[in-house]
Structure formats: structure tokens, C-alpha cells
MILUM-44077 format. One record per residue: residue number from 1; x, y, z of N, C-alpha, C in turn; residue in three letters. Coordinates in Angstrom, 2 decimals, decimal comma. Layout:
# residues N
<NUM <X Y Z> <X Y Z> <X Y Z> ala>
...
END
This chain:
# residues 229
<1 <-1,51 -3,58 -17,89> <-0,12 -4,00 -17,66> <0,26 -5,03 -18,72> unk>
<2 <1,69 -4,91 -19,23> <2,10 -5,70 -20,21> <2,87 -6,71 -19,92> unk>
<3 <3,22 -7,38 -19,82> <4,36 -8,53 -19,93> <5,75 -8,55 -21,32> unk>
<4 <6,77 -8,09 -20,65> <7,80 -8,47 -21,74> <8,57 -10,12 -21,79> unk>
<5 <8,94 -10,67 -23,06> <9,66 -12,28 -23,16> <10,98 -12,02 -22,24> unk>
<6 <11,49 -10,81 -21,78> <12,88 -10,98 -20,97> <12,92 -10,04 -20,20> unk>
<7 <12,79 -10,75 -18,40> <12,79 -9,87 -17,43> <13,94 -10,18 -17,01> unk>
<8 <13,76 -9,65 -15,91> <14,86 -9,49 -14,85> <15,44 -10,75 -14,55> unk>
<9 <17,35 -10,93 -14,19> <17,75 -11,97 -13,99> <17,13 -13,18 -13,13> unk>
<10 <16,94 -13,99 -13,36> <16,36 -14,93 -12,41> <14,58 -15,17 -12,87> unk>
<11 <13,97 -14,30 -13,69> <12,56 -14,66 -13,63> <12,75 -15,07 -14,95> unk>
<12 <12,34 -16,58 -14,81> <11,78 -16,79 -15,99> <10,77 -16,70 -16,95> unk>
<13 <9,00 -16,47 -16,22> <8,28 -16,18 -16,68> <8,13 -14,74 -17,05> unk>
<14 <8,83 -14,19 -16,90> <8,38 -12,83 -17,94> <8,50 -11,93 -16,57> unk>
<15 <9,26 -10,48 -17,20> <8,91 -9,32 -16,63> <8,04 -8,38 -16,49> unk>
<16 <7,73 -7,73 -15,98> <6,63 -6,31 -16,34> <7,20 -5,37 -16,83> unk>
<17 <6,59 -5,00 -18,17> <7,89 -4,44 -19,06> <7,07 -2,82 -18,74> unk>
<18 <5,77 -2,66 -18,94> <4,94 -0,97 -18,55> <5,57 -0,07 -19,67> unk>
<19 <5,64 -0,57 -20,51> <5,92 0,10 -22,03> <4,70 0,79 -22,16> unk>
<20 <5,44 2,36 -22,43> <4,21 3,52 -22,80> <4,45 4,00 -24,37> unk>
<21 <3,36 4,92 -25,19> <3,77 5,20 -26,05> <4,91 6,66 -25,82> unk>
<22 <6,18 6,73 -26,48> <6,59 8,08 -26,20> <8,05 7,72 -26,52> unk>
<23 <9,31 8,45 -27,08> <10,47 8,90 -27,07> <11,36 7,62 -26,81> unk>
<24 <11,61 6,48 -27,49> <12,45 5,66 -26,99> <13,75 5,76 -27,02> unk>
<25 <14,59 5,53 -25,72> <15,56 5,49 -25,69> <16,57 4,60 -25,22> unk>
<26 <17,96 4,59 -25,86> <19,04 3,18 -26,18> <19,29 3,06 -24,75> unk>
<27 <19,19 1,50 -24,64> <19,44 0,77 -23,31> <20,85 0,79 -23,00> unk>
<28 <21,77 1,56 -21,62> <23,11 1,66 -21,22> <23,91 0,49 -21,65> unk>
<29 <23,32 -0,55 -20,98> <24,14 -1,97 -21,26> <23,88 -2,26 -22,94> unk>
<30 <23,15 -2,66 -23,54> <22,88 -2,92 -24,71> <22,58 -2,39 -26,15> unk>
<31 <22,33 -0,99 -26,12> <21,53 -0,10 -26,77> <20,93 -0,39 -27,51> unk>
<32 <19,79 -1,51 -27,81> <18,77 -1,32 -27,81> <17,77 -0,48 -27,54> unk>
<33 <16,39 -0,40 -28,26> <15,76 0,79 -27,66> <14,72 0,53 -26,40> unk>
<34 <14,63 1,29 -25,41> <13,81 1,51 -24,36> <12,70 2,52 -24,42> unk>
<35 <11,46 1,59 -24,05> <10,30 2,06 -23,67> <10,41 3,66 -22,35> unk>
<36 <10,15 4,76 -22,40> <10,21 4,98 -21,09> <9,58 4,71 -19,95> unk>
<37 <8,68 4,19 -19,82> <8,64 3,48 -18,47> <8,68 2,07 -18,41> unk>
<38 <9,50 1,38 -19,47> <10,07 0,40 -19,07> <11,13 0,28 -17,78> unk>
<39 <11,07 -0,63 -16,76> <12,18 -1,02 -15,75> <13,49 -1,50 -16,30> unk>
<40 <13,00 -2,56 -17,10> <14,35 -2,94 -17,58> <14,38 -2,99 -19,20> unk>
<41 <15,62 -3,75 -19,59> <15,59 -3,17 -21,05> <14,88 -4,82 -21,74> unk>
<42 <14,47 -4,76 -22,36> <13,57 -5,98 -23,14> <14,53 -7,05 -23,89> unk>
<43 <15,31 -6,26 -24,16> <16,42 -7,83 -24,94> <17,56 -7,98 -24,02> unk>
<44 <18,33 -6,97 -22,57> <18,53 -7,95 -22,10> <19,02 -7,85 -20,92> unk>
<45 <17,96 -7,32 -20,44> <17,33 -7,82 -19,31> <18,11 -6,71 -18,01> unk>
<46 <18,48 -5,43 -19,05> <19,27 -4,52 -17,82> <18,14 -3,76 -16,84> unk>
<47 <18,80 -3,64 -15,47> <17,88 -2,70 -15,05> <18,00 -0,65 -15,48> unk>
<48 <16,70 -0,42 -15,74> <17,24 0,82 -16,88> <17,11 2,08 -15,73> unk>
<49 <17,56 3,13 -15,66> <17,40 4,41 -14,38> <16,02 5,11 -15,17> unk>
<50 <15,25 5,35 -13,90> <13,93 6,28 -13,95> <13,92 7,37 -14,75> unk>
<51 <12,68 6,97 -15,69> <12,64 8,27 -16,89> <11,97 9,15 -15,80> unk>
<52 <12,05 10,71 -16,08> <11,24 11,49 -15,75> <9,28 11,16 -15,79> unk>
<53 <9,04 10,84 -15,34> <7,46 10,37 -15,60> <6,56 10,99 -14,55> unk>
<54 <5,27 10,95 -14,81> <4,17 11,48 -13,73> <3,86 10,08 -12,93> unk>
<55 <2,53 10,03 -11,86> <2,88 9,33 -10,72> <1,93 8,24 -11,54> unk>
<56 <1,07 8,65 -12,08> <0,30 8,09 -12,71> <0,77 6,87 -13,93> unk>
<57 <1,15 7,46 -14,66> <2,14 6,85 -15,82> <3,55 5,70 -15,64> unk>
<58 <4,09 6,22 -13,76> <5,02 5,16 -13,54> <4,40 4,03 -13,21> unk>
<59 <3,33 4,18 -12,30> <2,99 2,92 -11,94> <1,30 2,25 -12,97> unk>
<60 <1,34 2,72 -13,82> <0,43 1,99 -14,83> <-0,65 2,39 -14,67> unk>
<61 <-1,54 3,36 -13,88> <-2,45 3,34 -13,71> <-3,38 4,30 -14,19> unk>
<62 <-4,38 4,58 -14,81> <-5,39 5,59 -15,65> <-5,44 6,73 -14,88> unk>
<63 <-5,27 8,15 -15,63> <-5,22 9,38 -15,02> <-6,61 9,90 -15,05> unk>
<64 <-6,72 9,86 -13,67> <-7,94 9,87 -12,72> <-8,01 9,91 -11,26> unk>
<65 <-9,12 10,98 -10,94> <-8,92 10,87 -9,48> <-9,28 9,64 -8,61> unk>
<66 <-10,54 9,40 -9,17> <-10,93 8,06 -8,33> <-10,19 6,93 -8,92> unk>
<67 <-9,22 6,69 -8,60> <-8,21 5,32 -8,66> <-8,76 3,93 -7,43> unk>
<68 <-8,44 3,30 -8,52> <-8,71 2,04 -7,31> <-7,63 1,65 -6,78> unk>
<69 <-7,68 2,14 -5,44> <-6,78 1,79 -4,70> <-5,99 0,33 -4,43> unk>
<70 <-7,06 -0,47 -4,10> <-6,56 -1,78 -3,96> <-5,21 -2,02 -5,07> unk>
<71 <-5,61 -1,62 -6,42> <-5,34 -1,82 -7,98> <-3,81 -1,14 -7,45> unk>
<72 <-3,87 -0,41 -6,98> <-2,81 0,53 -7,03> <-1,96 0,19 -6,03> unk>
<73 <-2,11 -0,48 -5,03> <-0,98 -1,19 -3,95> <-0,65 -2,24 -4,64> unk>
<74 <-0,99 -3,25 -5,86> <-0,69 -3,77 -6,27> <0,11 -3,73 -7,27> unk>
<75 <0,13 -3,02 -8,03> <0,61 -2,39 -9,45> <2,32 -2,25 -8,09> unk>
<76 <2,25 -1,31 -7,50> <3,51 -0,91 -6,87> <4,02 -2,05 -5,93> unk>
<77 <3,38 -3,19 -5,57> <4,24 -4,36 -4,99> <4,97 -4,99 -5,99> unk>
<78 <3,73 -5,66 -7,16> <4,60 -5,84 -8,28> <5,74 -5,39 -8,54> unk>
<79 <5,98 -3,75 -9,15> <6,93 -3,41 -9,55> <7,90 -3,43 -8,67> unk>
<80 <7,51 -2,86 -7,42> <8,75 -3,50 -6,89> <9,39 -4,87 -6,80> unk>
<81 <8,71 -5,44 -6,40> <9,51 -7,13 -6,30> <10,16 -6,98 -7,29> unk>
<82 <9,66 -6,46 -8,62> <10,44 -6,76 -9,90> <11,43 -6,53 -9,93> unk>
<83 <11,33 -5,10 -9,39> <12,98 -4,36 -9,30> <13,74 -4,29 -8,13> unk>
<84 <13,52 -5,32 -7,23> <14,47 -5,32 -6,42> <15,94 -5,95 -6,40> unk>
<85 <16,63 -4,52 -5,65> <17,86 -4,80 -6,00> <18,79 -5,96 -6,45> unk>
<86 <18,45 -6,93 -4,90> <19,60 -8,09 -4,74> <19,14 -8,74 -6,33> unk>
<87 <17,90 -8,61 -6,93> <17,69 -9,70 -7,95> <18,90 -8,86 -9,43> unk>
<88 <19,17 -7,75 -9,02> <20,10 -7,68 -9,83> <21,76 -7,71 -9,35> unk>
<89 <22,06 -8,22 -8,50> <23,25 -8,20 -7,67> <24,34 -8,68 -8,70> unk>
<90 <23,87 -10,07 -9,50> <25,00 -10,30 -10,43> <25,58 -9,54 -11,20> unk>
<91 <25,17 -8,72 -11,49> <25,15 -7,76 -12,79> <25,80 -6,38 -12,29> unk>
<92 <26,01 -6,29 -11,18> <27,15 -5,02 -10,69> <26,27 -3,69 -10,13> unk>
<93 <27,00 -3,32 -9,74> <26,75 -1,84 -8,38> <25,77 -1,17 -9,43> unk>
<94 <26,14 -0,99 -10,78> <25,52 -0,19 -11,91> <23,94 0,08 -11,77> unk>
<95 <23,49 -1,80 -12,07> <22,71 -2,53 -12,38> <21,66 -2,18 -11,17> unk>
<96 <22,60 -2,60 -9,75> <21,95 -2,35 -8,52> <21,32 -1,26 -8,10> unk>
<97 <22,16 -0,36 -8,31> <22,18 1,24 -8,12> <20,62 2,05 -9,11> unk>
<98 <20,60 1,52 -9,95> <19,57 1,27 -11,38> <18,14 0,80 -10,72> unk>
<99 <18,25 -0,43 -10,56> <17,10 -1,11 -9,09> <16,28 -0,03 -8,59> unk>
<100 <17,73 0,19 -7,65> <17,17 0,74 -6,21> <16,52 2,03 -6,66> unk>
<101 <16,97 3,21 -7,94> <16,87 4,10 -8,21> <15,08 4,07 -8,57> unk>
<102 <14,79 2,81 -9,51> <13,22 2,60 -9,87> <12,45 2,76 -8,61> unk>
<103 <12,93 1,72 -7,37> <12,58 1,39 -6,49> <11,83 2,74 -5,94> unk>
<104 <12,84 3,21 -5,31> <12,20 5,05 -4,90> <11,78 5,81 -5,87> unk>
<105 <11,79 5,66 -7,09> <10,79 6,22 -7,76> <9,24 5,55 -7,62> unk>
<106 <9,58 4,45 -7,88> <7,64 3,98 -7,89> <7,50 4,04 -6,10> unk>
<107 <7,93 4,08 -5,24> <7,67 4,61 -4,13> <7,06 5,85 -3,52> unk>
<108 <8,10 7,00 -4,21> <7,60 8,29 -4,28> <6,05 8,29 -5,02> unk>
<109 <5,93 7,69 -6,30> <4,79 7,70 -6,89> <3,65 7,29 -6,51> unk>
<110 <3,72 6,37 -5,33> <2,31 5,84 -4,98> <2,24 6,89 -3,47> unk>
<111 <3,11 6,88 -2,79> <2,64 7,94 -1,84> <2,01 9,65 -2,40> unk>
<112 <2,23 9,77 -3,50> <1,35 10,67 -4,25> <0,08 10,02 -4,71> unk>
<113 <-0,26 9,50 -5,22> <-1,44 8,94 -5,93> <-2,35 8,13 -4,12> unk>
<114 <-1,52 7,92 -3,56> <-2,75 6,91 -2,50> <-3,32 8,21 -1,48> unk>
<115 <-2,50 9,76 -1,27> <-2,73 10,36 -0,72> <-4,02 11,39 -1,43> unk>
<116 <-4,57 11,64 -1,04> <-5,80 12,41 -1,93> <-5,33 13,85 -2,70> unk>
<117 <-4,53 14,34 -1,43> <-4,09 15,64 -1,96> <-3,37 15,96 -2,84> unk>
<118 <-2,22 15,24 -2,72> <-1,36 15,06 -3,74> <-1,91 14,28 -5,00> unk>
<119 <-2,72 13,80 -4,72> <-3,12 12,76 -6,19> <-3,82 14,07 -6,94> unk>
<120 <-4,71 14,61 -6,59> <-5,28 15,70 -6,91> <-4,67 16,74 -7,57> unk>
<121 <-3,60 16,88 -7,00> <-2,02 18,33 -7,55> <-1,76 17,83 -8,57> unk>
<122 <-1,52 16,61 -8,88> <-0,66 15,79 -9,97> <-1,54 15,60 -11,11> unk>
<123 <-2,88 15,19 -10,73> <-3,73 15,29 -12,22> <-4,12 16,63 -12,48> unk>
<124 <-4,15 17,80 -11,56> <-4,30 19,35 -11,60> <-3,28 19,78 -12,64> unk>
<125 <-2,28 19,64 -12,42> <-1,09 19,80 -13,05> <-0,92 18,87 -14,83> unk>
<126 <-1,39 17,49 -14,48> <-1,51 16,81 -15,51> <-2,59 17,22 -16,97> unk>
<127 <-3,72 18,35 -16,42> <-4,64 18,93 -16,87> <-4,48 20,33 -17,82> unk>
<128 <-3,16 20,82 -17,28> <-2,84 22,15 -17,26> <-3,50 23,01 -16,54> unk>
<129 <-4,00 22,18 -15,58> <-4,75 23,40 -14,36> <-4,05 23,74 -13,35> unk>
<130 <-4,53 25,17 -12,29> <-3,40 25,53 -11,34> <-4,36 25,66 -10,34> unk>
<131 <-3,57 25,58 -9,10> <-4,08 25,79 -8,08> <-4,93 27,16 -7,76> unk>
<132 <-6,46 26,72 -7,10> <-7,22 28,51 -6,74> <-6,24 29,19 -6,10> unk>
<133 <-6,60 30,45 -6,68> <-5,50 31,64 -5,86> <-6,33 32,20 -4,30> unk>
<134 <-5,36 32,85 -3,89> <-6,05 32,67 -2,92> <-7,40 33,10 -2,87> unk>
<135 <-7,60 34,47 -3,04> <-9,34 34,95 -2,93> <-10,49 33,87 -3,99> unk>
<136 <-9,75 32,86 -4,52> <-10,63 31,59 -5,15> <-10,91 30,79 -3,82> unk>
<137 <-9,96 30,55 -3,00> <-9,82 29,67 -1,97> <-11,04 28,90 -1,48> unk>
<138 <-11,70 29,94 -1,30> <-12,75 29,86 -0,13> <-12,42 30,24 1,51> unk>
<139 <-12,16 31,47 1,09> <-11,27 32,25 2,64> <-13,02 32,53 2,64> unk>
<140 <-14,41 32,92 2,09> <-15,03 33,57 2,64> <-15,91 32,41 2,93> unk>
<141 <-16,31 31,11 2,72> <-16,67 30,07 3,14> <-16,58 30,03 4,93> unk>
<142 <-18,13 30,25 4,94> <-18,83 30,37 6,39> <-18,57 29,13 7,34> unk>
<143 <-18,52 28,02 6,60> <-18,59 26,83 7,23> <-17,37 26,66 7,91> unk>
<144 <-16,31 26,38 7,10> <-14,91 26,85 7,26> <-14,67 27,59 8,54> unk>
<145 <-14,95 28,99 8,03> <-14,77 30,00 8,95> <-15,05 29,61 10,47> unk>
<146 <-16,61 29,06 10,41> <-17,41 28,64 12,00> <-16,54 27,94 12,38> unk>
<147 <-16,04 26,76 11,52> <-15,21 25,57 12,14> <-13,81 25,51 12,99> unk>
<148 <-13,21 26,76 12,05> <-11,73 27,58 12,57> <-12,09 28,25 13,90> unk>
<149 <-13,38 29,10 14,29> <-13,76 29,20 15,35> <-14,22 28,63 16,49> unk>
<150 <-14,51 27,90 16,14> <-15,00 26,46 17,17> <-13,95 26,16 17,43> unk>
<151 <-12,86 26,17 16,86> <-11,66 25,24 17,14> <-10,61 26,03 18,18> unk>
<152 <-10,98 27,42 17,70> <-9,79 28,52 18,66> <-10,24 28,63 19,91> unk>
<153 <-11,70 27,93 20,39> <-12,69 28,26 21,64> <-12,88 27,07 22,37> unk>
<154 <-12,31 25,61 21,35> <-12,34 24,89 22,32> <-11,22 24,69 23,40> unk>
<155 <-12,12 24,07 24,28> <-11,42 24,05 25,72> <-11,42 22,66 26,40> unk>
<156 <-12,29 21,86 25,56> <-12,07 19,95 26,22> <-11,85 18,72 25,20> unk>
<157 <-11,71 18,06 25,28> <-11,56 16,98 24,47> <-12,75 16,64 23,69> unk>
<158 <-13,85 16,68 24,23> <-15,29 16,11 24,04> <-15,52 17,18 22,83> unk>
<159 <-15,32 18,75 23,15> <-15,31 19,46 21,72> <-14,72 19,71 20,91> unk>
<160 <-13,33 19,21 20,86> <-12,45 18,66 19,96> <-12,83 17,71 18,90> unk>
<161 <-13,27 16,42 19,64> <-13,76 15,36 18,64> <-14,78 15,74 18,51> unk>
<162 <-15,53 16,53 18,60> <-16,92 16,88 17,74> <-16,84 17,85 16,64> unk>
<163 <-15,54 18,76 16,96> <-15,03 19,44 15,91> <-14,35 18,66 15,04> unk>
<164 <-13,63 17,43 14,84> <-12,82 16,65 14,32> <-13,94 15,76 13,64> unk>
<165 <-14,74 15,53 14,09> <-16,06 14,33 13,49> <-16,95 15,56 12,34> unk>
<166 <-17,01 16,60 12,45> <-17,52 17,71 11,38> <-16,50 17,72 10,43> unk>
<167 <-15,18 17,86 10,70> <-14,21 17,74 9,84> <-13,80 16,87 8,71> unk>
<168 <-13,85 15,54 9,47> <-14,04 14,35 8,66> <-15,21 14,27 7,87> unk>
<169 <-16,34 14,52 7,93> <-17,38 14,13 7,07> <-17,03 16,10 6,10> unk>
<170 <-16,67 17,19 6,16> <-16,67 17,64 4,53> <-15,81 17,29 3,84> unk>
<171 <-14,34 16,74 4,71> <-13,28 16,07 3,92> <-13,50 15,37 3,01> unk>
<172 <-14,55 13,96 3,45> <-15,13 12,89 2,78> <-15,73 13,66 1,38> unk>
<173 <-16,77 14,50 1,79> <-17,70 15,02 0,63> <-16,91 16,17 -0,14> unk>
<174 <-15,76 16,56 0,36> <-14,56 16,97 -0,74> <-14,46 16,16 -1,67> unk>
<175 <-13,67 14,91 -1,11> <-12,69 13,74 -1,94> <-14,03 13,05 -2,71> unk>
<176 <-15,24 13,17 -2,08> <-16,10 12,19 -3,05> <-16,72 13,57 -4,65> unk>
<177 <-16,65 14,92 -4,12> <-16,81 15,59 -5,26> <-15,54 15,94 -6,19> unk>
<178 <-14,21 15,46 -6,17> <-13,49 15,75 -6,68> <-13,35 14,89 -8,00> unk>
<179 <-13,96 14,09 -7,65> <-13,58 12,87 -8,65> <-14,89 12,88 -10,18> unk>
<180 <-16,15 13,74 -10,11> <-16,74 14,17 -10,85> <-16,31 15,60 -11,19> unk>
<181 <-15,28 16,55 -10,52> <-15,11 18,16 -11,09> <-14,05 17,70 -12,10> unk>
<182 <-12,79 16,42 -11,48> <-11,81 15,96 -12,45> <-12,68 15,59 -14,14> unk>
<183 <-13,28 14,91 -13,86> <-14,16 14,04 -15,06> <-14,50 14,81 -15,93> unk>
<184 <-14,83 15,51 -15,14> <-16,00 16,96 -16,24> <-14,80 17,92 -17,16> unk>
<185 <-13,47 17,94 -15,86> <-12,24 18,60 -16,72> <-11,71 18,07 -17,98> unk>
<186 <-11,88 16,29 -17,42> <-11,24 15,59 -18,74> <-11,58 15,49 -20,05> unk>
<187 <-13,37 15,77 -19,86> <-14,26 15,25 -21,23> <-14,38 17,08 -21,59> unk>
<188 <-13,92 17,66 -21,12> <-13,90 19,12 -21,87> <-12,76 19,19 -22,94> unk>
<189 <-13,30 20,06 -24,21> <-12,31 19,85 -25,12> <-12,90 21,02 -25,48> unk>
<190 <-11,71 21,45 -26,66> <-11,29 23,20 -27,24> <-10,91 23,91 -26,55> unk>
<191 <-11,23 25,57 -26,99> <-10,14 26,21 -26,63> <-10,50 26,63 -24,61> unk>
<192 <-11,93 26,32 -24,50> <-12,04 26,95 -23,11> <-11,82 25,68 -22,30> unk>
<193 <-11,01 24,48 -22,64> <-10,41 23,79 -21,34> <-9,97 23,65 -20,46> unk>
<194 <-8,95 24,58 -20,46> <-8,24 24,65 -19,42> <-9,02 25,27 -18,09> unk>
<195 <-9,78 26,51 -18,49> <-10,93 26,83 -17,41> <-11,75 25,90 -16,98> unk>
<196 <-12,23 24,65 -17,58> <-13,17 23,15 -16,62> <-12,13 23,20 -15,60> unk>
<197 <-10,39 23,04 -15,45> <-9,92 23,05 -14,46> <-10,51 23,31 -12,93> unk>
<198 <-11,26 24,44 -13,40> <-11,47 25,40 -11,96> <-12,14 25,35 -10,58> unk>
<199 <-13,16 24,28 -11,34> <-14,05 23,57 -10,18> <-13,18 22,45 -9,20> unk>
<200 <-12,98 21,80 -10,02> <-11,89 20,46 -8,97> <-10,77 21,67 -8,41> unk>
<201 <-10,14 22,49 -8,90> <-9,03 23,44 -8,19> <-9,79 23,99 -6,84> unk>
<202 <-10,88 24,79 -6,70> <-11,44 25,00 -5,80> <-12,01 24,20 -4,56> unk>
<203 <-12,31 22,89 -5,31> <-12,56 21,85 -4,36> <-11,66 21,49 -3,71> unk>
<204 <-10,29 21,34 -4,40> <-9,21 21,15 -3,55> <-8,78 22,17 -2,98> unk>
<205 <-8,96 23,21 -2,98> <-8,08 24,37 -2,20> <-9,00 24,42 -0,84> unk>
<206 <-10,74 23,77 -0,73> <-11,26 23,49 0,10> <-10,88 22,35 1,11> unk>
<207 <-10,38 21,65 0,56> <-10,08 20,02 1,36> <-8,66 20,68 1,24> unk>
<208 <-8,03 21,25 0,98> <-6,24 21,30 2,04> <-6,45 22,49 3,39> unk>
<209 <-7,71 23,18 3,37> <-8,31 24,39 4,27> <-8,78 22,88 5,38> unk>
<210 <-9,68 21,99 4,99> <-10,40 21,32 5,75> <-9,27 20,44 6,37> unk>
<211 <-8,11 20,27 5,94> <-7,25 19,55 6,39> <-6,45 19,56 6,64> unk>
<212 <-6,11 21,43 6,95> <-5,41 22,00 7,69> <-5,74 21,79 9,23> unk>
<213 <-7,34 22,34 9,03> <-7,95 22,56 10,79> <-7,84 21,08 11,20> unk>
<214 <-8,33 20,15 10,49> <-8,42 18,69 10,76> <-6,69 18,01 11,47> unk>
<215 <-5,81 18,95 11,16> <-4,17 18,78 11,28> <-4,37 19,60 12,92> unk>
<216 <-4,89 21,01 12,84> <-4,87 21,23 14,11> <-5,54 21,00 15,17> unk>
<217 <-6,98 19,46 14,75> <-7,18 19,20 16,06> <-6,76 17,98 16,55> unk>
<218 <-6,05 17,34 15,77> <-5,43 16,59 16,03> <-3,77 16,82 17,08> unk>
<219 <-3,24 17,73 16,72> <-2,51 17,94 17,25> <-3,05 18,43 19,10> unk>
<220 <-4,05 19,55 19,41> <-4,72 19,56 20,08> <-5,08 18,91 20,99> unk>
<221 <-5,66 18,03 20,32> <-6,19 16,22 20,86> <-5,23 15,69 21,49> unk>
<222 <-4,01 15,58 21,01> <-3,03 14,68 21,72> <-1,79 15,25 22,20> unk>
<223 <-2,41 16,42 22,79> <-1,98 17,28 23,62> <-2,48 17,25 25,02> unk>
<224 <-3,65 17,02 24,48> <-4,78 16,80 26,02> <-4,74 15,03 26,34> unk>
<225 <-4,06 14,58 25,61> <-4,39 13,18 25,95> <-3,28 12,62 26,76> unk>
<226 <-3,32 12,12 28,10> <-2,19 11,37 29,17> <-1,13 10,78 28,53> unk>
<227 <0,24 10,87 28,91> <0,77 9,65 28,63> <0,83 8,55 29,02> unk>
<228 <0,82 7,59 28,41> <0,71 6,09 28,69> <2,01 6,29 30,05> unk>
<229 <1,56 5,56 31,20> <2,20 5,01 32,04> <3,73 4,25 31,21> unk>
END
């Protein structure tokens, strides 16, 4: 993260300017040139509307699956405080409107990146890789299969959460192998790259299967469960 000499009205010590390399373009109020994922404009001090960007790239953080999270609720408090509206209130509806617009963008962006699945689509995509088709899926994956069955046969709560506690632990050993099939995609280079894709694609087309059923025993679950008085 960078620091620019002129933030936002009212801060004196410096803004978070998140200047990337790429396409600069003239600031509305000033035209000066803009960083695109700059928030505001650097000489003076406008709030600028959301470039098109990935989730990764808005909020500063290295394209990768295993993100540090902590790192990453932070990066997006920051930016927000930065860009919140009222701190541009002097400066007109424009200005505000500008804000709020960043605002739900780096919003949208971290509920992608903190969610596994979606973080996963977005560097899939960021890779030039595509999602397994279906007969990639793992439709013939036994484990799976048993688990979907167990689940259509249960009949109590007690085998619910034992089906839900199996669930959770391949989820886990999904999300913990995804983050070495990504790696292996990244450090691949020439012309057969885009195929490293294929392993992390499969892994994930496994963990949205595992977290489908994991969706339906939950629902299940608290179906059978009393309502609170």
C-alpha cells in the first residue's frame, strides 16, 4: 500500500492513493492524470468513480488464493474510512455520489475474496482458466455420491450432524488444496498454461458439490430444530 501527499478533504496526513501500473486517466474535477485504482485524484484531492478492476487489484492485495485474511479486512476498513462519503460532503452530491460509488465497490470486492468460492472464480478467471465442465466435475466421485446418499436417508438430527461434520472436514481439505493447484497454475509458463488451470478448476467444482450438500443439511437441520419459545 502506498500513501499519496493529498488525500481526501480533511486528512491531513496523507491518503491511500493504491496506484497500480496501467492506463491513466484525467481526473473529472481537475484533469490531471489518475492512477486506476486510485480513490481519489492526487493533486486535488477529488473523489474519482470506480475503474473497472478485479477484486484483488481493488483492494491491494496479491493474486492468490491463500490471502491473509486478517490483511484483507484491513486493507477494506481502511479504504473505506477513506472514502467515506460525509468526508466528502463539502465538495457536492458529485463528489459524494463518487464516495459512495468506491464504497460498494471495495465492498463487493472483499465479499468475493473473503468467501472461498468466489475468491477461487476470480483468480480462475484471473488465470484464463474456466470452470470443470460438467463430466470434469466429479459427478463420478464415490465419496460425494455416498454423502448425497446418506443425506436423502437421513431421518434424525444426530445423522444430520454427522453428515454435516464429514462435510466440513473435505470442504476444509478442498480450500487447504486449492491454494497449492492455484500456485502450481501461477509458476506455469508457455504455451501449455492455461491447462495448469485444471487441477484448482476441479478442486473447485468439488468444494461448490461439497457445499451444495453442506447447504442442504443445513437447511434440513433447522427444519428439525424447535422454535424458540
Amino acid at each position: 500500500m502506498t500513501r499519496s501527499k493529498s488525500g481526501p478533504p480533511g486528512n491531513s496526513s496523507g491518503g491511500i492513493s493504491g496506484a497500480i501500473a496501467g492506463d491513466l486517466e484525467p481526473c473529472g474535477t481537475c484533469g490531471r492524470s489518475v492512477a486506476p485504482r486510485a480513490l481519489f485524484c492526487h493533486a486535488c484531492g477529488a473523489a474519482q468513480p470506480p475503474r473497472p478492476l478485479d477484486p484483488f487489484t481493488r483492494l491491494g492485495m496479491e493474486r492468490r488464493f491463500d490471502i491473509d485474511l486478517e490483511q484483507l479486512s484491513k486493507q477494506h476498513a481502511g479504504f473505506t474510512r477513506a472514502m467515506d462519503p460525509e468526508r466528502f460532503a463539502a465538495r457536492g452530491p458529485r463528489q459524494q455520489a463518487n464516495a459512495k460509488a468506491q464504497v460498494d465497490a471495495l465492498r463487493e470486492a472483499y465479499e468475493v475474496l473473503r468467501d472461498p468460492i468466489r475468491r477461487a472464480h476470480a483468480l480462475l478467471s484471473l488465470l484464463g482458466g474456466t470452470p470443470a465442465a460438467s463430466d470434469e466435475a466429479g459427478n463420478g466421485d464415490e465419496e460425494i455420491a455416498d454423502l448425497a446418499v446418506r443425506l436423502s436417508r437421513a431421518e434424525d438430527a444426530l445423522e444430520l450432524d454427522r453428515i454435516g461434520l464429514d462435510l466440513g472436514q473435505r470442504i476444509e481439505a478442498c480450500i487447504k488444496y486449492l491454494a497449492p493447484a492455484f500456485r502450481k497454475a501461477q509458476t506455469a509458463s508457455g504455451p501449455d498454461s492455461p491447462p495448469a488451470t485444471d487441477g484448482a478448476a476441479r478442486i473447485l467444482a468439488r468444494l461448490e458439490r461439497l457445499e451444495a450438500l453442506a447447504a442442504d443439511v443445513r437447511s434440513r437441520r433447522a427444519a428439525r430444530t424447535p422454535p424458540r419459545p
